[in-house]
C-alpha positions in Angstrom: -39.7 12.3 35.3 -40.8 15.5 36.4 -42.3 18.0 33.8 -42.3 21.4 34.6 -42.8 24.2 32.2 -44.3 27.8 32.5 -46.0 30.4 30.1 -44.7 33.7 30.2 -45.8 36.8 28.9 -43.3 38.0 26.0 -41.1 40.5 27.0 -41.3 44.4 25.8 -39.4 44.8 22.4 -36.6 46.9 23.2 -37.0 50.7 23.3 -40.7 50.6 23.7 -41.6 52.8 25.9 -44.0 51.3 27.9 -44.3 47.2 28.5 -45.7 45.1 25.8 -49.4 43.6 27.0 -48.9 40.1 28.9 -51.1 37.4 27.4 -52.8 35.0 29.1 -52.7 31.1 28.9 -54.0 29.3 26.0 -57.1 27.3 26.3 -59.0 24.7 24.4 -62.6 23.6 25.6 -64.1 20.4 24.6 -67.6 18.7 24.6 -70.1 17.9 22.9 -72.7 20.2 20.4 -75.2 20.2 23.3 -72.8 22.2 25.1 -71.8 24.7 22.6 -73.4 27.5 24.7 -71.4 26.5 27.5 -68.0 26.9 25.4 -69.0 29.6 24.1 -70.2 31.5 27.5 -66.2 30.1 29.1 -64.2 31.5 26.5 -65.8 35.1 26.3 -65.5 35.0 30.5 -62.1 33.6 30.5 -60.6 36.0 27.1 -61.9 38.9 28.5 -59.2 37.9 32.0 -56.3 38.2 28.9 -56.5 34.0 28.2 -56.3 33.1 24.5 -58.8 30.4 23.2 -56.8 28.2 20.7 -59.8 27.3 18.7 -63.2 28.0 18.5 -65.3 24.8 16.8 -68.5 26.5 18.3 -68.8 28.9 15.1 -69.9 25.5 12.9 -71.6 22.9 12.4 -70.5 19.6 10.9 -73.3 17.0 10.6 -73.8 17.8 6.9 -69.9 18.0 6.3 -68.3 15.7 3.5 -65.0 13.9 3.8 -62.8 16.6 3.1 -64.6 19.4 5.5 -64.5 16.3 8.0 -60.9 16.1 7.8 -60.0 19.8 8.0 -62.3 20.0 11.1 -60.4 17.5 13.1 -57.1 18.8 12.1 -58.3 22.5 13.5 -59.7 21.2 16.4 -56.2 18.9 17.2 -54.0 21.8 16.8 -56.3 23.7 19.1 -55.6 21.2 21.7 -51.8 20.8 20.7 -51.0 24.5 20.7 -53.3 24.7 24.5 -51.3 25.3 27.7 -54.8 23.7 29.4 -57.7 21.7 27.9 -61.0 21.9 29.7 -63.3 19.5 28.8 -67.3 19.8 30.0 -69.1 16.8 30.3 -70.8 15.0 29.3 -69.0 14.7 25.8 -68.9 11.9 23.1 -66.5 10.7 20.6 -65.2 13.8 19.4 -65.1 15.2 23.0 -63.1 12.0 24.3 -60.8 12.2 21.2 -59.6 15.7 21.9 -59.2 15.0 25.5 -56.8 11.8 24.8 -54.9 13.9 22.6 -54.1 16.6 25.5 -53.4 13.1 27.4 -50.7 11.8 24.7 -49.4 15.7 24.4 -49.0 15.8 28.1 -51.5 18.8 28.6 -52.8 19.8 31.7 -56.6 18.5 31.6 -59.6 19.8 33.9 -62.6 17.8 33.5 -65.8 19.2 34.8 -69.0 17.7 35.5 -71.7 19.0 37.4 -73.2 15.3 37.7 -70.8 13.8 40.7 -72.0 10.6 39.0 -69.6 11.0 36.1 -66.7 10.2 38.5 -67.9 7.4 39.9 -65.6 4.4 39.2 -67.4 1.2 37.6 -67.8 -0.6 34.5 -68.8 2.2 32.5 -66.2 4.6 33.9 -63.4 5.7 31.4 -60.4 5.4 33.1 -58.3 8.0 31.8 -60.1 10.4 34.0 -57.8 9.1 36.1 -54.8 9.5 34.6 -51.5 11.5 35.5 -52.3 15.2 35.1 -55.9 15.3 34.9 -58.3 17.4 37.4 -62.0 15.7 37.9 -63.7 19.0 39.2 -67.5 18.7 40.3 -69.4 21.9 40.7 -72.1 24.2 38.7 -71.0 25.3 35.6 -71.4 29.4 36.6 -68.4 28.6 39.0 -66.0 27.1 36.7 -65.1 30.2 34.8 -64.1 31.7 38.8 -62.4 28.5 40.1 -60.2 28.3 36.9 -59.2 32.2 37.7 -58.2 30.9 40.9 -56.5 28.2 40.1 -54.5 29.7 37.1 -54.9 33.0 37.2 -55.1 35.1 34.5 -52.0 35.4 33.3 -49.1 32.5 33.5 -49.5 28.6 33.9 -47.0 26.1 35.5 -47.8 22.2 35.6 -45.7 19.3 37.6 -45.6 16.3 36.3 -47.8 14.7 39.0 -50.7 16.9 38.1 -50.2 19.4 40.0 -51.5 22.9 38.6 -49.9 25.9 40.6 -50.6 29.7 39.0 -47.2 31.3 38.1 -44.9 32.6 40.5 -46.3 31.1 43.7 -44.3 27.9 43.7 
């Protein structure tokens, strides 16, 4: 089944005079705490090209967080990833990391992995094997580039995704 859907920048309200901003695609950026510079540094690059970051779980800290703060930090940080057009996930990431990024999995999400460390994409016994799953990117290369190369990729404003995990900026396809 092929799934094919694009993100559009909402049309001008009628009688404005001039044309209403366009908005670029929604992101959500997952690792770990010992990337939370990293996150931070993509999402001020990447808003600043008109993309919207769904949620920002860099603001906070959780290790001293009781049930109930527990519980309303995974339910922002899922609807971050639900209402993404594209998750980004830096590795390496633990539990939390590798939670979001099988939700964006399940929700059918456009996923780029990156890595600097080719060694993360290595198959063995230790590899996860969703990395290799329908949809999903494995990109390898230093972490200054990956704010350019998603520009390229995507574009700053408009996403469209095949089924086969195929990522094609809008309007060229």
């Amino acid at each position: 089944m092929l799934d094919i859907y694009s993100v559009a920048p909402a049309p001008p309200k009628a009688g404005a005079g001039e044309s209403a901003p366009k908005a670029g695609p929604k992101l959500y950026i997952a690792s770990g705490y010992g990337n939370a510079s990293r996150v931070a540094e993509l999402a001020r690059v990447l808003t600043s090209h008109g993309w919207r970051h769904t949620y920002d779980w860099t603001v906070g800290r959780f290790e001293d967080s009781g049930a109930q703060s527990l519980a309303q930090i995974a339910e922002n940080e899922l609807f971050g990833v639900l209402s993404a057009d594209l998750v980004v996930v830096l590795l390496p990431g633990l539990r939390g990391t590798h939670t979001e990024f099988g939700a964006a999995l399940v929700a059918g999400k456009p996923v780029v992995l990156h890595a600097e460390d080719p060694a993360e994409f290595v198959p063995g016994p230790d590899s996860c094997p969703f990395y290799w799953a329908d949809g999903v990117i494995r990109l390898v290369l230093p972490f200054n580039w990956l704010p350019a190369w998603l520009l390229r990729r995507y574009g700053p404003l408009g996403l469209r995704r095949s089924g086969r995990g195929v990522h094609v900026p809008a309007g060229t396809a």
